[in-house]
C-alpha atoms as a printed R data frame, in Angstrom:
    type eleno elety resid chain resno      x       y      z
1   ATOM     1    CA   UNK     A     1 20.025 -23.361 13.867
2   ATOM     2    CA   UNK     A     2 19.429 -19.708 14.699
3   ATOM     3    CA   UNK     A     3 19.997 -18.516 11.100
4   ATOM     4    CA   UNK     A     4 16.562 -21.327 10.428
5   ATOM     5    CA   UNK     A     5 15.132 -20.038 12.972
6   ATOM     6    CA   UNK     A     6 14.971 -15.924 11.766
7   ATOM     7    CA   UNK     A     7 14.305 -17.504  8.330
8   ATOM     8    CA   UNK     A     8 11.874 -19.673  9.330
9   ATOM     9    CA   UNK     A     9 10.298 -15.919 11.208
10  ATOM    10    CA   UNK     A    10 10.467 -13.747  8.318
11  ATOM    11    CA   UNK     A    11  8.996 -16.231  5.892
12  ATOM    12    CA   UNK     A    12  6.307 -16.806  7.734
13  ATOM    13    CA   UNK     A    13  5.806 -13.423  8.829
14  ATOM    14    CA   UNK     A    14  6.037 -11.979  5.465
15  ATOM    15    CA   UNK     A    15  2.899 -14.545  4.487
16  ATOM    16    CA   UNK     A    16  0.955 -13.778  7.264
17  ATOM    17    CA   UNK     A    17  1.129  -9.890  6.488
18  ATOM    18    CA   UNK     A    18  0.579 -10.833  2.311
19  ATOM    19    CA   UNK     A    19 -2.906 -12.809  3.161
20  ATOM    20    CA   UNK     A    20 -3.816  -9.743  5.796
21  ATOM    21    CA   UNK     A    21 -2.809  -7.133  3.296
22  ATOM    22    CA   UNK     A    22 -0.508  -5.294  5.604
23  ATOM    23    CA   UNK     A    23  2.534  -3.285  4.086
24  ATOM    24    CA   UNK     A    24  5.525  -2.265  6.149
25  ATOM    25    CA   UNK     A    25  8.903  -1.184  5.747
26  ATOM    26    CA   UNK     A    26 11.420  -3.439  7.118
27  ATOM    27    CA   UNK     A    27 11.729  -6.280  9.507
28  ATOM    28    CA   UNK     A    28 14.630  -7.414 11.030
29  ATOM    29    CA   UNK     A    29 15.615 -10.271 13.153
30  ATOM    30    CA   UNK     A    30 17.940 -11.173 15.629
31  ATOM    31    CA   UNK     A    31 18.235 -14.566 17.519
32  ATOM    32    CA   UNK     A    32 21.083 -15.125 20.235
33  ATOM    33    CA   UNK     A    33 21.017 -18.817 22.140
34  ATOM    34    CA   UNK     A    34 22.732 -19.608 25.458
35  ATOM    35    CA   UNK     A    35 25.069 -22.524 25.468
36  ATOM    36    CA   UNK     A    36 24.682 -24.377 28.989
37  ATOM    37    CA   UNK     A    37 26.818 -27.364 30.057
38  ATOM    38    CA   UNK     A    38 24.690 -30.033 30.790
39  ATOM    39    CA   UNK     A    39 25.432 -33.597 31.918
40  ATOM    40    CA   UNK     A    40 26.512 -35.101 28.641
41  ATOM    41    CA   UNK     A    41 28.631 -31.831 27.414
42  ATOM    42    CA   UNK     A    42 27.276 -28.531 26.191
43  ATOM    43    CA   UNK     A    43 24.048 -28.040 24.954
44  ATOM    44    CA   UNK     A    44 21.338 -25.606 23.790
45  ATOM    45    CA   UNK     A    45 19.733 -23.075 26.628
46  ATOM    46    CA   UNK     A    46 17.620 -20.697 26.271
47  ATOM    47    CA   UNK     A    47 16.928 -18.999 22.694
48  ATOM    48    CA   UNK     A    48 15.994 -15.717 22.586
49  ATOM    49    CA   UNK     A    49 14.205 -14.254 19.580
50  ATOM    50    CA   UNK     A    50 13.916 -10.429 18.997
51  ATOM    51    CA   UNK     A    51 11.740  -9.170 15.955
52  ATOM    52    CA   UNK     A    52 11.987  -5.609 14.826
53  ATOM    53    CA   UNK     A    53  9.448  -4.261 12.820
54  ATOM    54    CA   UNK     A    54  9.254  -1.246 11.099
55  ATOM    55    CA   UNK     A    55  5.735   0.395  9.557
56  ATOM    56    CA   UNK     A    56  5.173   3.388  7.651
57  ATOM    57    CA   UNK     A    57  1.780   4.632  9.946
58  ATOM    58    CA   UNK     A    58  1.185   4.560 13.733
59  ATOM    59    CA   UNK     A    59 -2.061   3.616 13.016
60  ATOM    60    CA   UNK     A    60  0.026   0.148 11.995
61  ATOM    61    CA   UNK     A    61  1.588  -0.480 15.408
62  ATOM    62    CA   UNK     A    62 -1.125  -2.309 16.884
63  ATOM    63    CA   UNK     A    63 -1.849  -4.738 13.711
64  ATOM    64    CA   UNK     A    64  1.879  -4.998 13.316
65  ATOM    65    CA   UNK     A    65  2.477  -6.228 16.955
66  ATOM    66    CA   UNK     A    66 -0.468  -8.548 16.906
67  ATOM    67    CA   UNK     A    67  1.013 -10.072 13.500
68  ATOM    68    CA   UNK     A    68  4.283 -10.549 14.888
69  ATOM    69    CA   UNK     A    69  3.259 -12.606 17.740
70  ATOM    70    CA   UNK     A    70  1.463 -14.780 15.051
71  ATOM    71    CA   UNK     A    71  4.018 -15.368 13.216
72  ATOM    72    CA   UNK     A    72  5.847 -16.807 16.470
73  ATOM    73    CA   UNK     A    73  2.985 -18.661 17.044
74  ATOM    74    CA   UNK     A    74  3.041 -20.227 13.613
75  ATOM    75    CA   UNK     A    75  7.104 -20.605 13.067
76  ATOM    76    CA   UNK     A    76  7.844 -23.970 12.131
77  ATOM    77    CA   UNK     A    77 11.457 -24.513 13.526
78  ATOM    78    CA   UNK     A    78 11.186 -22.625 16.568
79  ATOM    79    CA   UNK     A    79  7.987 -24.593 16.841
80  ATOM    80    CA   UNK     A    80  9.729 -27.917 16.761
81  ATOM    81    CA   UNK     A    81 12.636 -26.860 19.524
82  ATOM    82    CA   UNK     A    82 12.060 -28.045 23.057
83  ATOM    83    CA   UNK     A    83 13.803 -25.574 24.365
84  ATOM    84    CA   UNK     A    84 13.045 -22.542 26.723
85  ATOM    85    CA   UNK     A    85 12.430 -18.879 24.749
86  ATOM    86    CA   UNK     A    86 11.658 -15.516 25.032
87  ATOM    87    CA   UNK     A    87 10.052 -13.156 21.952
88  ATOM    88    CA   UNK     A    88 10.843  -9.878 22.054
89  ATOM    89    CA   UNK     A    89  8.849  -7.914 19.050
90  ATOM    90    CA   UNK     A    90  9.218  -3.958 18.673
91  ATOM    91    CA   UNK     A    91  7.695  -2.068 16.169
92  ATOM    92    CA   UNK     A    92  8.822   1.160 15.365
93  ATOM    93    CA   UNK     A    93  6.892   3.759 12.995
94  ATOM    94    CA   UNK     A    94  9.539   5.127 10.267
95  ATOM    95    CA   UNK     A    95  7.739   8.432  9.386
96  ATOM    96    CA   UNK     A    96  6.384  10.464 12.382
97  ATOM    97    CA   UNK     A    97  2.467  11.245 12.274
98  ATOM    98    CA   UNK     A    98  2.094  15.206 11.518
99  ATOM    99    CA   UNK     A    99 -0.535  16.725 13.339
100 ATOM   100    CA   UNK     A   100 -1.876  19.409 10.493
C-alpha cells in the first residue's frame, strides 16, 4: 500500500509539472505508516507522506512547492484511504544561485 501510494505521487506529480511546463531534477518519495492495534487486531494509523523535490533554480522553489501540494491534492490512492496523514514536501535547489 505505501509503495501505491509514492507511485500513485510521482505519477501524478510528474503530469502535473508536464502540462505546467516545469523541469526539475529529481523527486523522491518516502511514505512510513503506523500500525495501531485496534479492536479487531492491528490496523492502519496514521500515514505519513514526505516528498522531496529537487529544482535546478531558486526562482523554482515557490512553483515547485505549490505543485507538490497539488499533486497530494490530486493522488488517487492516498485519496481513497480513510485514514489520518501528514504531507511533508521539501524542495531543495541543486545548483546555488551566483550573485555576479
Amino acid at each position: 500500500m505505501l509503495g501505491a501510494i509514492a507511485s500513485c505521487f510521482t505519477t501524478t506529480f510528474r503530469e502535473i509539472a508536464d502540462h505546467s511546463r516545469f523541469e526539475y531534477v529529481d523527486l523522491q518519495m518516502e511514505v512510513r505508516c503506523a500500525v495501531a492495534q485496534e479492536v479487531t487486531g492491528y490496523g492502519f494509523g496514521e500515514i505519513s507522506i514526505s516528498a522531496n523535490l529537487t529544482v535546478a533554480h531558486q526562482e523554482d522553489h515557490q512553483l515547485g512547492v505549490k505543485l507538490l501540494h497539488k499533486a497530494k491534492a490530486h493522488c488517487l490512492v492516498s485519496r481513497a484511504l480513510n485514514l489520518q496523514q501528514t504531507f511533508n514536501p521539501v524542495v531543495t535547489v541543486a545548483v546555488p544561485s551566483h550573485v555576479g
